[in-house]
LODRENGU-377386 format. One record per residue (C-alpha): x, y, z. Coordinates in Angstrom, 3 decimals. Layout:
<recs>
        px        py        pz
         X         Y         Z
...
</recs>
This chain:
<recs>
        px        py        pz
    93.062   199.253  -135.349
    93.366   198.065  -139.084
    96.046   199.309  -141.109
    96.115   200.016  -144.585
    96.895   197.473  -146.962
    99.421   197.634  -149.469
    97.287   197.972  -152.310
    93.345   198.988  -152.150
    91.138   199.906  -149.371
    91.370   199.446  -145.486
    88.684   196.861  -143.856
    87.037   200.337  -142.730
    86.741   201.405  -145.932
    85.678   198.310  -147.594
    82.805   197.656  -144.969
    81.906   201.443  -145.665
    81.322   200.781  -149.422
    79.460   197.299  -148.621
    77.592   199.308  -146.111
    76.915   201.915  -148.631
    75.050   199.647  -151.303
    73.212   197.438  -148.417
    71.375   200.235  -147.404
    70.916   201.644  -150.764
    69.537   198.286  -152.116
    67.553   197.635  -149.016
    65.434   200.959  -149.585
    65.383   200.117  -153.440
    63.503   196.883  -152.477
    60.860   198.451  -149.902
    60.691   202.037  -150.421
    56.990   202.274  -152.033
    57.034   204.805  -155.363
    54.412   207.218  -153.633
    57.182   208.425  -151.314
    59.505   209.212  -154.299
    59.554   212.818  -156.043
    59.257   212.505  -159.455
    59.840   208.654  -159.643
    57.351   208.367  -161.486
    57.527   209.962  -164.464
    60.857   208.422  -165.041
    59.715   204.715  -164.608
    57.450   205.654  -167.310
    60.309   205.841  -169.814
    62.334   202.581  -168.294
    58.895   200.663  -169.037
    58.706   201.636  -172.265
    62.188   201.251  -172.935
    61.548   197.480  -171.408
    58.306   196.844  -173.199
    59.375   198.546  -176.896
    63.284   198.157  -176.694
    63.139   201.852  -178.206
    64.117   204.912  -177.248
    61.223   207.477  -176.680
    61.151   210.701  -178.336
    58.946   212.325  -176.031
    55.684   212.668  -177.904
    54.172   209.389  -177.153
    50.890   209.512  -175.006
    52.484   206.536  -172.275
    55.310   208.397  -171.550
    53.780   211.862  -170.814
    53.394   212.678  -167.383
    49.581   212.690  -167.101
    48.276   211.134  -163.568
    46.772   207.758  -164.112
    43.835   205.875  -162.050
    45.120   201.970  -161.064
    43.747   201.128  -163.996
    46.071   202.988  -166.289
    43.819   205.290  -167.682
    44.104   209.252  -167.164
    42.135   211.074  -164.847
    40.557   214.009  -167.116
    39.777   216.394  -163.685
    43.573   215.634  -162.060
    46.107   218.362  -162.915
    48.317   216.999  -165.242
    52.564   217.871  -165.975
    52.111   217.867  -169.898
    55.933   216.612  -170.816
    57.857   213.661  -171.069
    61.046   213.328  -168.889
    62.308   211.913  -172.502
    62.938   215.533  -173.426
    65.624   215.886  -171.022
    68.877   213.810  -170.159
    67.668   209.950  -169.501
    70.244   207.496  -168.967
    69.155   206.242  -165.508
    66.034   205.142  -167.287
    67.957   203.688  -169.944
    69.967   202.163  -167.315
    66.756   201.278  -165.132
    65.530   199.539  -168.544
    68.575   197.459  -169.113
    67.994   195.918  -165.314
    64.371   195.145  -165.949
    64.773   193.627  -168.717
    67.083   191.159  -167.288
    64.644   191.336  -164.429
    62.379   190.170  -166.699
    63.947   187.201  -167.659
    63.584   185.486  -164.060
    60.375   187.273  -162.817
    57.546   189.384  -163.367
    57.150   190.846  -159.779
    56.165   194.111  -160.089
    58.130   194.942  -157.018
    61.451   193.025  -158.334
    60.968   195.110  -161.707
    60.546   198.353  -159.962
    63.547   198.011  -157.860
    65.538   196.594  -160.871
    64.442   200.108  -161.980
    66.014   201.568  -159.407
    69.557   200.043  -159.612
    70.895   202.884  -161.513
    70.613   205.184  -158.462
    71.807   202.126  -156.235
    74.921   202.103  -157.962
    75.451   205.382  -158.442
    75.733   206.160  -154.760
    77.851   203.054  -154.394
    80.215   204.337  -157.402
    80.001   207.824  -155.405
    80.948   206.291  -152.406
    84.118   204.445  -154.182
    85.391   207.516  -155.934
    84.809   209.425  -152.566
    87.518   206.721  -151.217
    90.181   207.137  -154.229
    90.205   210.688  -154.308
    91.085   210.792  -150.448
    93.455   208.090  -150.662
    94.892   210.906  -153.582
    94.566   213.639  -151.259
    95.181   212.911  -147.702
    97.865   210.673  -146.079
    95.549   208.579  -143.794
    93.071   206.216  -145.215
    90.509   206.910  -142.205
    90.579   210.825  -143.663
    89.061   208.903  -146.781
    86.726   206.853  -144.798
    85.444   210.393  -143.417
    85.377   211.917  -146.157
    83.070   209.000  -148.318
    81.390   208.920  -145.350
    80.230   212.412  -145.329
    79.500   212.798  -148.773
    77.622   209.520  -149.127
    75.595   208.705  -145.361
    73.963   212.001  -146.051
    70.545   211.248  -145.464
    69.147   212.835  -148.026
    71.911   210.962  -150.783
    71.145   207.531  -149.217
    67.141   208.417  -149.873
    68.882   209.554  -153.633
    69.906   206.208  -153.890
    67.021   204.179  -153.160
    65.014   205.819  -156.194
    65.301   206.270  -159.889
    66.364   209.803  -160.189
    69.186   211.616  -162.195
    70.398   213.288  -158.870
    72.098   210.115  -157.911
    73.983   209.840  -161.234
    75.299   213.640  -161.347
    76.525   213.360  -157.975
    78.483   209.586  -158.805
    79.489   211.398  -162.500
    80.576   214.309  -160.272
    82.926   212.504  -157.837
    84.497   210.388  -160.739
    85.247   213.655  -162.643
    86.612   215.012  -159.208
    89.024   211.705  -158.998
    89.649   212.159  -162.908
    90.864   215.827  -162.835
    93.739   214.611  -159.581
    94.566   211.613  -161.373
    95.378   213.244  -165.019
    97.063   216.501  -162.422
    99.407   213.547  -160.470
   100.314   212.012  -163.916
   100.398   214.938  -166.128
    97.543   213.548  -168.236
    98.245   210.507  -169.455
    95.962   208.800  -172.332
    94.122   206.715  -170.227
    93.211   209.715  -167.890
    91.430   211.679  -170.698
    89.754   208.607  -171.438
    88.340   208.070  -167.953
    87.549   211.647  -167.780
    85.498   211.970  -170.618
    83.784   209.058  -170.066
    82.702   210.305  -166.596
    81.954   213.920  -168.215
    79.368   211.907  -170.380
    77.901   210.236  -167.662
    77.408   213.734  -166.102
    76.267   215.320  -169.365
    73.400   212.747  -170.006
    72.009   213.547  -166.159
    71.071   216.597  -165.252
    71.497   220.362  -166.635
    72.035   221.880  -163.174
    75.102   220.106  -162.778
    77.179   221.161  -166.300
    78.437   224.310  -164.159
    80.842   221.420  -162.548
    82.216   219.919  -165.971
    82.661   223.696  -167.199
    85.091   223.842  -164.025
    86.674   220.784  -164.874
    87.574   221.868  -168.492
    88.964   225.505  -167.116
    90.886   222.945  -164.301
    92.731   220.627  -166.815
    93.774   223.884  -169.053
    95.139   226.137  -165.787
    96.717   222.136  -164.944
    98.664   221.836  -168.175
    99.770   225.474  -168.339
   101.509   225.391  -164.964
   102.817   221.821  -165.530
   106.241   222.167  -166.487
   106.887   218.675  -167.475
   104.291   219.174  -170.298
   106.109   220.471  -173.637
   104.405   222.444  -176.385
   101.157   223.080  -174.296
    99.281   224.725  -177.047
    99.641   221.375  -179.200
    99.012   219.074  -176.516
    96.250   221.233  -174.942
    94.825   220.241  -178.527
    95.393   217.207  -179.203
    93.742   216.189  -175.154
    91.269   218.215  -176.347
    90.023   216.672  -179.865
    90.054   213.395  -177.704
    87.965   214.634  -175.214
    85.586   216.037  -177.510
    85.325   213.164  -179.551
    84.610   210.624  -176.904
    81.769   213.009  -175.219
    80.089   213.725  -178.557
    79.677   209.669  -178.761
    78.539   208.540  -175.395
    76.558   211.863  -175.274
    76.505   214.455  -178.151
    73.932   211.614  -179.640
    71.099   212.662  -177.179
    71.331   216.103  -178.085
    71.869   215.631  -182.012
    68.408   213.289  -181.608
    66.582   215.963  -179.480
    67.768   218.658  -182.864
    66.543   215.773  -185.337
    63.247   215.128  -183.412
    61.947   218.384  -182.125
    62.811   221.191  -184.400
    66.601   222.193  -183.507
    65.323   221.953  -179.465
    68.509   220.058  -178.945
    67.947   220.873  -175.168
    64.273   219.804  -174.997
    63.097   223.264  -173.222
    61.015   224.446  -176.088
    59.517   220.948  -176.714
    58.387   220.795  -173.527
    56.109   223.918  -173.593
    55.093   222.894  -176.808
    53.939   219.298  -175.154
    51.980   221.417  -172.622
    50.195   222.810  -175.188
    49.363   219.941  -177.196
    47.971   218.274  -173.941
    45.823   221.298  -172.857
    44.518   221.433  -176.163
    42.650   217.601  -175.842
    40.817   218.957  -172.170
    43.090   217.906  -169.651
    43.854   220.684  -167.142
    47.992   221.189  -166.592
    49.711   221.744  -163.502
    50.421   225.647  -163.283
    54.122   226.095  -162.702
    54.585   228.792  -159.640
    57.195   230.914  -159.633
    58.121   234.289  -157.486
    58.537   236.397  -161.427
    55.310   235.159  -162.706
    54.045   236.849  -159.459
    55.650   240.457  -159.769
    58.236   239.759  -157.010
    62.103   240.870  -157.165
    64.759   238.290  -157.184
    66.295   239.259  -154.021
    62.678   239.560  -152.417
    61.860   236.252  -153.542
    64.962   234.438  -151.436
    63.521   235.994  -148.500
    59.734   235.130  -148.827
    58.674   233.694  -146.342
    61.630   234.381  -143.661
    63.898   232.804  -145.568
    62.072   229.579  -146.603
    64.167   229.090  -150.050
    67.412   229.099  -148.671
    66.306   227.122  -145.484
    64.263   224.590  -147.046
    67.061   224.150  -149.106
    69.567   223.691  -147.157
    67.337   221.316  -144.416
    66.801   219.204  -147.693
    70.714   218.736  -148.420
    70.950   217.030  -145.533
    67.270   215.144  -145.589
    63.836   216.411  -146.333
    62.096   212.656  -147.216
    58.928   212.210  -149.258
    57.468   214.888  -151.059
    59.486   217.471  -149.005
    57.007   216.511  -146.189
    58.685   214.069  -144.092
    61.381   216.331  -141.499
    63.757   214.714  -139.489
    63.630   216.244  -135.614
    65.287   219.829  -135.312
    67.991   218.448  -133.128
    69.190   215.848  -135.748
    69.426   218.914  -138.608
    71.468   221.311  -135.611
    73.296   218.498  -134.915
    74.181   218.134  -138.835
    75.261   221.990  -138.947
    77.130   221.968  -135.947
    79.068   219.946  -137.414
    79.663   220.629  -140.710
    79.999   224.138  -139.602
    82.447   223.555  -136.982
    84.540   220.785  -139.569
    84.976   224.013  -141.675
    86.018   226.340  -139.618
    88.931   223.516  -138.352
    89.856   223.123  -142.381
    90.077   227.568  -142.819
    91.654   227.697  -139.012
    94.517   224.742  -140.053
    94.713   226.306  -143.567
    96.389   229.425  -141.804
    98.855   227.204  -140.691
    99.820   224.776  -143.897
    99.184   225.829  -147.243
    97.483   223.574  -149.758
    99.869   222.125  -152.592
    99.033   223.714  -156.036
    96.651   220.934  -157.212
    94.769   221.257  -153.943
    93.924   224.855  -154.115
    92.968   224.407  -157.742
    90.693   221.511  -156.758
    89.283   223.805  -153.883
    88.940   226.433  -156.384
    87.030   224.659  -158.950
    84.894   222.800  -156.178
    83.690   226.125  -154.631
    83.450   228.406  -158.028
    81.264   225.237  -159.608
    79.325   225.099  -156.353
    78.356   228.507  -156.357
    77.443   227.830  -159.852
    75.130   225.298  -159.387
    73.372   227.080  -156.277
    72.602   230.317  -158.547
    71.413   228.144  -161.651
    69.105   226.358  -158.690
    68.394   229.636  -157.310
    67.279   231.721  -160.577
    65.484   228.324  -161.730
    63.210   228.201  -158.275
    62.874   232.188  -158.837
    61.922   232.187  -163.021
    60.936   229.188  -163.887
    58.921   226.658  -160.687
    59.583   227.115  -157.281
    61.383   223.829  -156.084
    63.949   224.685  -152.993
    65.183   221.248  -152.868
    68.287   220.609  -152.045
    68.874   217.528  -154.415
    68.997   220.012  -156.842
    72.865   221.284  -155.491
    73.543   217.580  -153.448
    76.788   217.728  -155.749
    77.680   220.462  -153.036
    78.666   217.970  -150.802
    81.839   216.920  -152.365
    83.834   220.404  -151.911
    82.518   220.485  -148.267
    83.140   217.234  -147.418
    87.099   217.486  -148.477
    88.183   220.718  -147.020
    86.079   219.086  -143.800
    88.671   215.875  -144.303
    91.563   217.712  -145.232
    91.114   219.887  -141.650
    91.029   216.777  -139.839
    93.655   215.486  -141.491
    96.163   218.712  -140.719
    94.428   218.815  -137.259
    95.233   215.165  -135.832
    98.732   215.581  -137.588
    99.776   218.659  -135.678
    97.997   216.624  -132.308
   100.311   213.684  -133.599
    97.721   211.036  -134.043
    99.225   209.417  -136.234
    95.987   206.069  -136.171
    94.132   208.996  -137.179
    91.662   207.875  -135.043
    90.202   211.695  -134.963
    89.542   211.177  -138.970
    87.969   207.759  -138.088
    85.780   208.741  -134.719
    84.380   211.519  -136.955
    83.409   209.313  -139.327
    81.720   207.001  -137.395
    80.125   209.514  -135.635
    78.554   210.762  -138.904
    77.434   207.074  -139.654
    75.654   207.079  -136.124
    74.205   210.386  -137.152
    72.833   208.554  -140.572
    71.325   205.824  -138.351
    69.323   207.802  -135.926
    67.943   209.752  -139.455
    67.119   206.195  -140.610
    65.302   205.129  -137.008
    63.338   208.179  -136.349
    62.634   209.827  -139.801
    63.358   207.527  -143.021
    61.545   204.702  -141.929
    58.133   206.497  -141.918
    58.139   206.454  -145.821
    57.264   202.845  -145.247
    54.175   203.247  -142.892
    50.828   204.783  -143.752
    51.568   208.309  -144.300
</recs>
């Protein structure tokens, strides 16, 4: 059994991480773009990033979504999206861009550039994966309840896929788990400097990826105030409240109140990019091309309630089936024992976390972390929920992957309760879980993943 060392991660942990970006990196070299939702649309911007060394504003023909023949030009009688991805949050492009460039300098493979394109989302699960191992080592006493718990979160199917693609998905969940490891670290220190620091930096990250994921940063603002108010080494809250912050503030408004000030500048006070986007539409209807229709259940006359249970249920369960691994464009299903095998188990971890919670109460910075994980979660699944409902039907559960997180550490913290009161103190139970969710990941891989790389 290895033990812990004195200072950073166990040999289990380590060879989880390197496993982690292996597999990540491997996909990002193979995985062909056709199998990728959305992908895309936001290569477009990373090549014109790469080719201009500008910043898009969204107007420009070459970065609207329009479909394209293999000769580049557009197809007048294809349905076409109308809007730029530029509109929105874009630093994985940016990021993607960066790596091509350098790319660029050694090569001009098209497949070397277009998984340099894809690095963003490589590292991003990796990153995940490494914060997923600090904030256990924070939270529970034996390093395999980390390895679990980064295991869980991160061999996911459907986050591995996340991370073999350029997406923002991949980079809200990472910006998620950092925030996560932020908001424990400034609790355990009673908010140093540096803490703020990292934590806005991380919020920033989050900010500039995706909209349905600011629910989380809201609860980590409302968790460092609650933090400092019950802290009683903390003098003169109100002040210090302040001054932590201005600080705050300040660094998120320059890593990633620029995006938003630009978006004001560029597209009539739209500092969100919503309005632009119709307004795109438009523009691009008016020259002939026909746009893609956006379907959505209040469009249609039906209820909100009535919507979530068209179909028997099809939102919530396509949803859900998709958190742990819907591959493709939501047409590639792993085999119905694999996703009973997935809720049996996460299920059953659960109930072990409320069923040992009965019996040890969670230290005050636990239940607030619980607290913000779960009120943020349910956040995130009504913003996904109302948006599938009002605005295009997408039940996919990238959209609320950042769910995995909360679930994942009440799961660990059960175990870790569970084999102390059994008195394994190896915490082998932690560990065997883990690697039994691994194994889990690898049959996905064998009997579902790899058919995005064979005729489909």
């Amino acid at each position: 059994m290895s033990k812990e060392p004195e200072n950073g991660f166990s040999r289990w942990e380590i060879g989880l991480l390197l496993l982690c970006f292996l597999v990540c990196l491997t996909g990002a070299l193979i995985l062909p773009m056709n199998m990728c939702p959305d992908e895309s649309g936001r290569v477009l911007l990373s090549r014109w990033m790469g080719n201009t060394h500008t910043l898009p504003a969204g107007s420009e023909m070459d970065v609207i979504i329009m479909n394209r023949t293999a000769q580049n030009t557009l197809d007048p009688s294809a349905q076409h999206w109308g809007f730029s991805y530029a509109l929105r949050p874009f630093l994985a492009s940016m990021v993607g861009a960066a790596c091509e460039i350098v790319c660029g300098w050694f090569t001009d493979n098209p497949a070397v550039l277009l998984a340099a394109s894809r690095m963003c989302s490589v590292l991003s699960v990796t990153l995940c994966c490494w914060y997923c191992l600090k904030l256990g080592r924070r939270s529970f006493p034996s390093p395999h309840c980390s390895f679990f718990f980064a295991a869980f979160v991160c061999f996911l199917p459907q986050v591995q896929f996340l991370g073999m693609y350029q997406n923002n998905d991949a980079l809200s969940l990472c910006a998620v788990s950092a925030m996560l490891y932020y908001l424990v670290e400034g609790y355990d220190n009673h908010w140093k400097t540096a803490s703020c620091v990292k934590l806005a930096i991380a919020l920033s990250a989050g900010a500039l990826s995706y909209y349905i994921s600011y629910p989380w940063y809201l609860m980590g603002l409302v968790f460092c105030v609650v933090s400092v108010l019950r802290d009683r080494e903390i003098s003169f809250k109100g002040r210090f409240l302040l001054q932590r912050a201005a600080l705050i503030g300040t660094i998120c408004l320059v890593l990633a109140g620029w995006f938003f000030i630009r978006n004001a500048l560029l597209h009539q006070g739209d500092f969100l990019g919503m309005a632009e986007e119709l307004r795109s539409r438009e523009r691009i209807a008016a020259l002939g091309y026909r746009l893609y229709e956006y379907r959505c259940a209040r469009n249609e006359g039906v209820s909100f309630l009535a919507s979530l249970r068209e179909g028997n249920g099809w939102f919530f369960q396509m949803t859900i089936m998709s958190v742990y691994g819907v591959f493709g464009y939501l047409d590639i299903l792993m085999p119905n024992w694999l996703y009973n095998a997935y809720y049996s188990l996460t299920v059953t971890g659960l109930l072990v976390f409320f069923v040992t919670l009965l019996r040890r109460r969670l230290s005050g910075r636990d239940r607030l972390l619980i607290l913000t994980g779960l009120i943020a979660g349910a956040m995130v699944f009504a913003l996904h929920a109302w948006h599938s409902y009002a605005r295009d039907f997408q039940p996919q559960g990238r959209y609320i992957i950042t769910l995995a997180l909360p679930v994942g550490w009440m799961i660990a913290r059960g175990l870790d309760v569970l084999q102390d009161r059994l008195q394994s103190g190896d915490g082998r139970i932690a560990l065997a879980a883990g690697c039994g969710w691994l194994a889990l990941f690898i049959m996905s891989a064998v009997t579902t993943m790899s058919k995005m790389l064979l005729p489909h």
